[in-house]
Structures are given as C-alpha cells and as structure tokens.
C-alpha positions as semicolon CSV with decimal commas, in nm:
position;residue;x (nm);y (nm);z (nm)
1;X;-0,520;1,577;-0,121
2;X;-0,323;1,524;0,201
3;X;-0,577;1,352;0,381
4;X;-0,736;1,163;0,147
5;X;-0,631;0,777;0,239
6;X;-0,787;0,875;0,552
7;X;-1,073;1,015;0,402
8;X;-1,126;0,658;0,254
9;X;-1,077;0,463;0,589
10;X;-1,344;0,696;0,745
11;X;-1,592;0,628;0,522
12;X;-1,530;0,277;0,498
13;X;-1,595;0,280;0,867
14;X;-1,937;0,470;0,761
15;X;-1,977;0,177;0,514
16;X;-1,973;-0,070;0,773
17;X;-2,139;0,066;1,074
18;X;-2,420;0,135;0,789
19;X;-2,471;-0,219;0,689
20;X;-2,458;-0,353;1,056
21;X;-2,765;-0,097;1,141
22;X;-2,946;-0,289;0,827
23;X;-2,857;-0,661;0,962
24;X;-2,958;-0,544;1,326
25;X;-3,304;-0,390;1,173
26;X;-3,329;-0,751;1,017
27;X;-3,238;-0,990;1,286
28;X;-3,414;-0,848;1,551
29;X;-3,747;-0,746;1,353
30;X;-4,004;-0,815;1,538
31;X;-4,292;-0,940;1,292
32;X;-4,040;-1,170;1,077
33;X;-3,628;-1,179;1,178
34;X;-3,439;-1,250;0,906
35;X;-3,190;-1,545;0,945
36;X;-2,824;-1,447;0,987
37;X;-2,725;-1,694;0,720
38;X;-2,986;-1,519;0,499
39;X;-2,785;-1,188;0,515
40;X;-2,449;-1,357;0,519
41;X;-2,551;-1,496;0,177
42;X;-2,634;-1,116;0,050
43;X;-2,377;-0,944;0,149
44;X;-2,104;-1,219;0,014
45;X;-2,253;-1,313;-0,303
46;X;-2,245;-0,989;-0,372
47;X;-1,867;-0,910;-0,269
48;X;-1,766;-1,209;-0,393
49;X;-1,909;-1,126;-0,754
50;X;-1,759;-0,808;-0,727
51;X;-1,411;-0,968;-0,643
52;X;-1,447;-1,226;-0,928
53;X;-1,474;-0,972;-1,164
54;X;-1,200;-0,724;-1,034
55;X;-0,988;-1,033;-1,075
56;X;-1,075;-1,097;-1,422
57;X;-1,037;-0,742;-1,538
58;X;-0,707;-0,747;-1,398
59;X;-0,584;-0,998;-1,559
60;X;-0,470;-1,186;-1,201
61;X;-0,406;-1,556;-1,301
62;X;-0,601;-1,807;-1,137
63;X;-0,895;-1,524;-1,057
64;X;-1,111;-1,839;-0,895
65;X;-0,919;-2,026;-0,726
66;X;-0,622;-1,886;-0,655
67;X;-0,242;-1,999;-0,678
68;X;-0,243;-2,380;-0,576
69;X;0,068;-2,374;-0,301
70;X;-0,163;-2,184;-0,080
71;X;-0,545;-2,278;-0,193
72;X;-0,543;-2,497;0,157
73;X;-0,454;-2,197;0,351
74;X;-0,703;-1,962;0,144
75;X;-1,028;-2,225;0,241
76;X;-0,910;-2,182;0,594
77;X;-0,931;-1,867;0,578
78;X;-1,266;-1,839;0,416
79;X;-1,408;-2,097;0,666
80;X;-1,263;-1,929;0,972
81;X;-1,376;-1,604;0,845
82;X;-1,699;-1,710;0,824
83;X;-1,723;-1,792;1,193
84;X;-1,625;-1,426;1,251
85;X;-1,886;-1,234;1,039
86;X;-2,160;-1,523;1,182
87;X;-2,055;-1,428;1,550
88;X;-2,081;-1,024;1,485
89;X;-2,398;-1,046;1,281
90;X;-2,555;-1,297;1,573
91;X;-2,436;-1,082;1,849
92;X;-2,613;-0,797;1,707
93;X;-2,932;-0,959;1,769
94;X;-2,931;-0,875;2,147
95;X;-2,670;-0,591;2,144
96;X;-2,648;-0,286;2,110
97;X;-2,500;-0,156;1,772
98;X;-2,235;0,042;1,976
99;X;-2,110;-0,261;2,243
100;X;-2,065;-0,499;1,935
101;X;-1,856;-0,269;1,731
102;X;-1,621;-0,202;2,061
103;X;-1,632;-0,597;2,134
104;X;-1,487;-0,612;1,809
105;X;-1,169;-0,412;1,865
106;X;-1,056;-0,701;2,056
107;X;-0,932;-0,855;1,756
108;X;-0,576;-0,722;1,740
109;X;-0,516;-0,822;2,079
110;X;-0,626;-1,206;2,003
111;X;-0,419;-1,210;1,675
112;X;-0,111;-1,099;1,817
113;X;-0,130;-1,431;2,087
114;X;-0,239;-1,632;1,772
115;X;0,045;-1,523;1,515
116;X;0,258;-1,574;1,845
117;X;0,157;-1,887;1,890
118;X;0,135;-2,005;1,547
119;X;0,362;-1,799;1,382
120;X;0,618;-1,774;1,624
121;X;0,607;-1,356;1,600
122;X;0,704;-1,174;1,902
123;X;0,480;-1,081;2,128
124;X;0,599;-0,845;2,377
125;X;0,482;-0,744;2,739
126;X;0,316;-0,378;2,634
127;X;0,032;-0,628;2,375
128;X;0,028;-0,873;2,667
129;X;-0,056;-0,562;2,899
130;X;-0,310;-0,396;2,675
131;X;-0,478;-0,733;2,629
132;X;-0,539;-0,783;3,039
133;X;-0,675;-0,440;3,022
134;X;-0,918;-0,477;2,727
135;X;-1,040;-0,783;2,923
136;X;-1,151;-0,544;3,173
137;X;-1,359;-0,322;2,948
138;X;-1,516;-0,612;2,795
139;X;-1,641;-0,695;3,140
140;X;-1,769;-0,382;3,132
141;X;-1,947;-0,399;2,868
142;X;-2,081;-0,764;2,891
143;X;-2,213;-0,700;3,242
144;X;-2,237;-1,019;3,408
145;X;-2,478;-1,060;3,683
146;X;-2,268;-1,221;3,936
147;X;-2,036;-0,909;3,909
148;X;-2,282;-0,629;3,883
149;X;-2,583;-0,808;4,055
150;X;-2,927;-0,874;3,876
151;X;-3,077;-0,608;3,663
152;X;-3,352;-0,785;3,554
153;X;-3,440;-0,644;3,219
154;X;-3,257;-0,353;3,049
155;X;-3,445;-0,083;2,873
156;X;-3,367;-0,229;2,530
157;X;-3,575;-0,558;2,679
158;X;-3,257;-0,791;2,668
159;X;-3,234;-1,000;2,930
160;X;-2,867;-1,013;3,179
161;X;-2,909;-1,379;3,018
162;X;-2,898;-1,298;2,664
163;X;-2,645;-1,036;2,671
164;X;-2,438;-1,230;2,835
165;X;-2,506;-1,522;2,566
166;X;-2,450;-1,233;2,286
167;X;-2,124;-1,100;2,440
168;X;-2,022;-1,483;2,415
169;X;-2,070;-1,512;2,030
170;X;-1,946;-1,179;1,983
171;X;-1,613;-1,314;2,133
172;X;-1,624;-1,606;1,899
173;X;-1,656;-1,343;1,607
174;X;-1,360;-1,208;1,752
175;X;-1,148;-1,571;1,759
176;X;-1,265;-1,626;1,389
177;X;-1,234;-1,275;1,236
178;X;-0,834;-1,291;1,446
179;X;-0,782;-1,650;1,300
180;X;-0,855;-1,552;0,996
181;X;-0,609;-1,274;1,007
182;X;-0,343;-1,515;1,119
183;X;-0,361;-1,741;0,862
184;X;-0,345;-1,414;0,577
185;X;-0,025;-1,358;0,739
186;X;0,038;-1,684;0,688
187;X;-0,021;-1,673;0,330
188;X;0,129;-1,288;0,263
189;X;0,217;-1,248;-0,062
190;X;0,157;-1,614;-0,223
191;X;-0,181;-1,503;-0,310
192;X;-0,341;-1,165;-0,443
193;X;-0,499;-0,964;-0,195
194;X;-0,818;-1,015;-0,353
195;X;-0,800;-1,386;-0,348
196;X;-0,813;-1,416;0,009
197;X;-1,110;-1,188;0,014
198;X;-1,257;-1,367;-0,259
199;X;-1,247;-1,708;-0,074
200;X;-1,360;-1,536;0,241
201;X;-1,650;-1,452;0,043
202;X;-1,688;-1,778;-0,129
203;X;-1,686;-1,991;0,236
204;X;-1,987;-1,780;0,372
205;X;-2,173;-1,798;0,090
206;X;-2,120;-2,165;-0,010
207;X;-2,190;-2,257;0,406
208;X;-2,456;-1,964;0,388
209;X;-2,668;-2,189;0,078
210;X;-2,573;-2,524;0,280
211;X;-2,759;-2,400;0,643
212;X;-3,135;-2,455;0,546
213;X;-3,059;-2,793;0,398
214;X;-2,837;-2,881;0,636
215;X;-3,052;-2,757;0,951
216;X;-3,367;-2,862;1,038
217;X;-3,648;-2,578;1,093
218;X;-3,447;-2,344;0,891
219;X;-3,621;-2,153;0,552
220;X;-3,515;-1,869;0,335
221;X;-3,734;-1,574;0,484
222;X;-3,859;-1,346;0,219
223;X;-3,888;-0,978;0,299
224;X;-4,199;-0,892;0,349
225;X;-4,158;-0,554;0,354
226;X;-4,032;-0,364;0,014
227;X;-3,808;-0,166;0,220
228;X;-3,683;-0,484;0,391
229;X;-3,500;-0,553;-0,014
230;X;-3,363;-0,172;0,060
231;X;-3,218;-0,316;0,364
232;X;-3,060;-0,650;0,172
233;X;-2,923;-0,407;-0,107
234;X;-2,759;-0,169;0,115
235;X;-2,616;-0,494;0,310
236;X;-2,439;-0,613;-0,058
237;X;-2,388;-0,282;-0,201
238;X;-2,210;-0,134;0,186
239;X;-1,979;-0,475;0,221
240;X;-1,819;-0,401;-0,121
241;X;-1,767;-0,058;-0,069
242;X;-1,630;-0,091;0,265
243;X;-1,356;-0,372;0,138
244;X;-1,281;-0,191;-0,146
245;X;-1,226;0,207;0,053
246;X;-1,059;0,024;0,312
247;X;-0,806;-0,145;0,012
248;X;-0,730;0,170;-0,125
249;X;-0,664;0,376;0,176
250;X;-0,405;0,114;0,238
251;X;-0,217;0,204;-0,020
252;X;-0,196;0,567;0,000
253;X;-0,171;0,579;0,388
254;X;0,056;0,516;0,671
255;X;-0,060;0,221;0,834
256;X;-0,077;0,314;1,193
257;X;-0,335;0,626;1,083
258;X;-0,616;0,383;0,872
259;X;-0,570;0,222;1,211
260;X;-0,642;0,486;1,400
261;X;-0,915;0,583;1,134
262;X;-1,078;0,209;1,204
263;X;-1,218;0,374;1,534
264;X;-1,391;0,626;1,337
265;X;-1,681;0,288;1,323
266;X;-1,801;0,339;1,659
267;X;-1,865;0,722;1,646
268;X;-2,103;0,622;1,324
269;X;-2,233;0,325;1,559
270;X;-2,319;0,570;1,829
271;X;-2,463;0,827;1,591
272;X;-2,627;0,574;1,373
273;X;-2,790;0,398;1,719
274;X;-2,907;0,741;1,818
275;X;-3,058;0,849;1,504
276;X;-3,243;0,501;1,437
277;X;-3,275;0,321;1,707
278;X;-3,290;0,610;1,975
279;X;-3,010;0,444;2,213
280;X;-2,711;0,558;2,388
281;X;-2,448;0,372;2,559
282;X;-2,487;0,296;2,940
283;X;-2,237;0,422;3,152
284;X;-2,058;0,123;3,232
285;X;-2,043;-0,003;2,857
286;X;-1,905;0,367;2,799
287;X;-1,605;0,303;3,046
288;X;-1,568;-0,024;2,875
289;X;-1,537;0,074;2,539
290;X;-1,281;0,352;2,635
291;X;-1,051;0,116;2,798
292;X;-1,076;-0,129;2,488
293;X;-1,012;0,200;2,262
294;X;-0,756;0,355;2,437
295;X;-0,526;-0,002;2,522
296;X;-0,532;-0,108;2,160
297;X;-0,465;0,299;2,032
298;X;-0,214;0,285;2,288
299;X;-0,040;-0,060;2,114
300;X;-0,050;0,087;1,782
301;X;0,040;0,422;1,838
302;X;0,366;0,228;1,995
303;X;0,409;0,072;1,736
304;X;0,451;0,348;1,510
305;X;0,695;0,539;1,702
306;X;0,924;0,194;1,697
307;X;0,875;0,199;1,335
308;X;0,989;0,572;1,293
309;X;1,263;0,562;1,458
310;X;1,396;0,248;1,284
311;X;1,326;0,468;0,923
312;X;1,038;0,282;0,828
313;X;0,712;0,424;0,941
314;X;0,611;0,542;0,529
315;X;0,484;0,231;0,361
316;X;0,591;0,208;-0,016
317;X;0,256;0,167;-0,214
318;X;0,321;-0,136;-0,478
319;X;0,058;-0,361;-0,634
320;X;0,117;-0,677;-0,450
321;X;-0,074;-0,793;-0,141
322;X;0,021;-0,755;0,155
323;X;0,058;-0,960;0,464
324;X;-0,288;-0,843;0,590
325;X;-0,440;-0,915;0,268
326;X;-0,477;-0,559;0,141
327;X;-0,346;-0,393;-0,178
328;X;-0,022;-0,161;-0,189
329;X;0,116;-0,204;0,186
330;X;0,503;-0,245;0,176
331;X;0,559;-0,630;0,363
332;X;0,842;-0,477;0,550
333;X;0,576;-0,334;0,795
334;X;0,387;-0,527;1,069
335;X;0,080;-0,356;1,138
336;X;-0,220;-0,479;1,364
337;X;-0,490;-0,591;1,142
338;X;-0,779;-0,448;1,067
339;X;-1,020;-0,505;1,333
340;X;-1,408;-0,460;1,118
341;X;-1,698;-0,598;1,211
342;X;-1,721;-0,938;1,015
343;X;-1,425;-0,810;0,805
C-alpha cells in the first residue's frame, strides 16, 4: 500500500489529539479535576511498560538502562521531556484543545535555535524568518489584553488572565518538548530508539510518584466517575499507540510527508473540540494557527526540495535509531522533529 506510512502518521495524530480530549475532560472537570501529575503517571507507566517489554523481546542489551556512554544524556532527556508533556497537559486546562495543539507546532522552530546553539548546526535565515513569523500567530492566538484590549471573559469562561498564564506554560511545553529533541540528537545512534523513549517515560513517572510527597496540598484523586477510569485507560492505551504508529511510519516514509502528516492533529483537535466540547476556533486564533502552520510547512517543505536535489530525499529504512529517536530513519537526513503534544 502506497500510502500506508502515512496512513500510520495520521492516525497517530488521531491517537494523540484523542488522549488530549481525555486529559482536558479531566483537568478541567468541574466537580473533581484530576491532577496533571495524576495523568502524567497513567499515561507513562503505561508506555514505559510497554517499552520495557518491546526491549526485552528484542533482545536490545541493556533494555533498562540503556548503554552507559550516554545514560547522562538519556536522564536529561527524560527530565526535560517531562517539563514538555507537564506544560501541554497544564495548558490544556484553560485552552482550547485546538490553540494548544497549534502552540505546539512551535517546537521545530525552538529546536533549530537550540541544536544551533548547542550543537553548532546551521541555522539559516529562511528558519530564522519562519520563526519571527510564527511569533506573530502565537500572538494571535494568546491574545494579550494590552494588544487586543480587555475582553473580559470569553465564552469558554477563561479569563484574558488565565489564557494568557496558559499560553505561558504552553510555551514552556514547547522549550522542554524542543530540549528534549536536542539532546536525542545529541545522543543519535548511541542509544536504541526506544531507550530514549523509555527514559522519557521513566522521568515523568518517577517525578509524577514524587509530586504528592514532595508538594504540600497535593493527593492522588480517585475517579469518581466509572467512566472517568475509561478516560485514564484511553490516556495509557492512546500514548502507546501514538509512539508506536508514529515509529513505524518513520520507517516506511519520507520524512518531510509524516511531517506534513503531523498537522493532520489539529484537524482531529478541531473536529474532536466540536463534537465534545461544542467549540470552534475564534477568528483571530484561526489566523494564528495558519501562520504557525503555513511558516513551519513552508521550512520543511524547503527542506525537502534541498534534499532532492542533493539525491537524498528517500530515507533507507534500517533498524537502528535515528537521530530523532525513531526507528528505521537513514542518519544521513536532518529532518525537523516531531512536533506532538507532550511527545
């Protein structure tokens, strides 16, 4: 089947957009919210389990802790991570399901200045340009009162105030889901693919059991609600699937389409929104979120054409990781990483 890598990205995208409807129907209940760490602890122990045992059955040495040059870079990248999935899955509390999934697109644009700073990779004048202009959409969709005047309360009941506060957090999401990217470039192929996911997975869930004890005033919440454990298993069960369609699509497909495929997550957002929660986008975050789109499709899209005319725009599926952490993408490509809510 032609299009079937694809196929995969698209419904990983599906995958993911799902499980953020479930954390948003969670955090922002309004009887009993959920904790964020609460979910954070589902949805990795789960993955993590799942990428234990993937490990194991494939024989991978080291399955748990991973080849010892890089374990220091593999706990950054778990702890960093975990500062990206907390800053999506607060953000969601106050916004919409559509404006955080866009928010997140700015990703690429902050890992490219990272692994240029850091890494010492170029980083030419067309990223610098599309990053300027994705600034502008997400003043769009942040809204800021001193730029587009008071608007008291919006129809979802979040305050100019808290949006503002939630389009903050989202863009710390964004500097730990991009640092975390960096520093799996950083470790490319000295580690499986699925080690860096696994210690991802272990971080959040090790800081996820540490928050209650560590915080005062904070409690394990148990769902009241059966469906609420519906919710929680969908979370887990979503997460895996979404890593693990997202892998394999990698390995089939050119790079620069599962990229393209990636924005497939906000037309589920915006569908998903509008079939649950009964919400559309507001004009303004509408501009917003096409600018963000269209300056990062417009980078990557670039991208590609450099790559095909230098002979190398067909990645050669193998079973080693590549330098984005995913299975069966040749390391002779660069490619923007993946830019997923929470990763």
């Amino acid at each position: 089947m032609e299009n079937r890598g694809l196929l995969m990205i698209i419904l990983s995208q599906a995958c993911f957009a799902a499980m953020n409807v479930m954390v948003k129907l969670m955090t922002s209940n309004a009887e009993v919210a959920v904790p964020v760490w609460e979910l954070i602890l589902t949805r990795m122990g789960i993955t993590w389990f799942g990428c234990y045992i993937t490990l194991r059955y494939k024989e991978v040495p080291d399955p748990f802790l991973g080849p010892k040059p890089v374990r220091g870079w593999l706990v950054l990248r778990g702890l960093i991570g975990f500062f990206g999935l907390f800053g999506s899955y607060t953000s969601l509390q106050y916004l919409s399901l559509s404006d955080a999934t866009v928010l997140n697109f700015l990703a690429p644009t902050v890992t490219g200045l990272l692994a240029a700073f850091f890494l010492s990779e170029p980083y030419t004048l067309k990223e610098a340009t599309a990053g300027l202009i994705s600034l502008v959409g997400t003043v769009l969709v942040a809204q800021p009162e001193f730029l587009f005047g008071s608007m008291a309360q919006r129809e979802d009941g979040v305050t100019p105030e808290e949006r503002i506060m939630a389009v903050g957090i989202a863009l710390v999401g964004v500097l730990g889901a991009s640092g975390a990217y960096t520093t799996i470039r950083k470790i490319g192929k000295q580690a499986h693919a699925l080690h860096t996911v696994s210690y991802f997975c272990m971080a959040c869930t090790l800081v996820a059991v540490l928050t209650p004890l560590i915080l005062p005033g904070q409690s394990f919440v148990m769902p009241h609600k059966p469906v609420f454990w519906v919710y929680l298993a969908v979370i887990g069960v979503c997460g895996f699937f979404a890593q693990f369609l997202l892998g394999k699509a990698l390995q089939i497909e050119r790079v620069g389409r599962c990229m393209l495929g990636n924005y497939t997550q906000l037309f589920w957002a915006l569908l998903l929104q509008y079939l649950i929660f009964g919400e559309t986008m507001d004009l303004l975050s509408s501009v917003g979120a096409t600018i963000i789109m269209a300056s990062t499709v417009w980078v990557v899209l670039s991208k590609e054409k450099e790559k095909a005319g230098k002979g190398g725009a067909i990645p050669v599926p193998t079973d080693e990781p590549d330098a984005d952490g995913v299975l069966g993408v040749s390391r002779r490509l660069r490619c923007t990483p993946r830019m997923m809510v929470g990763e």
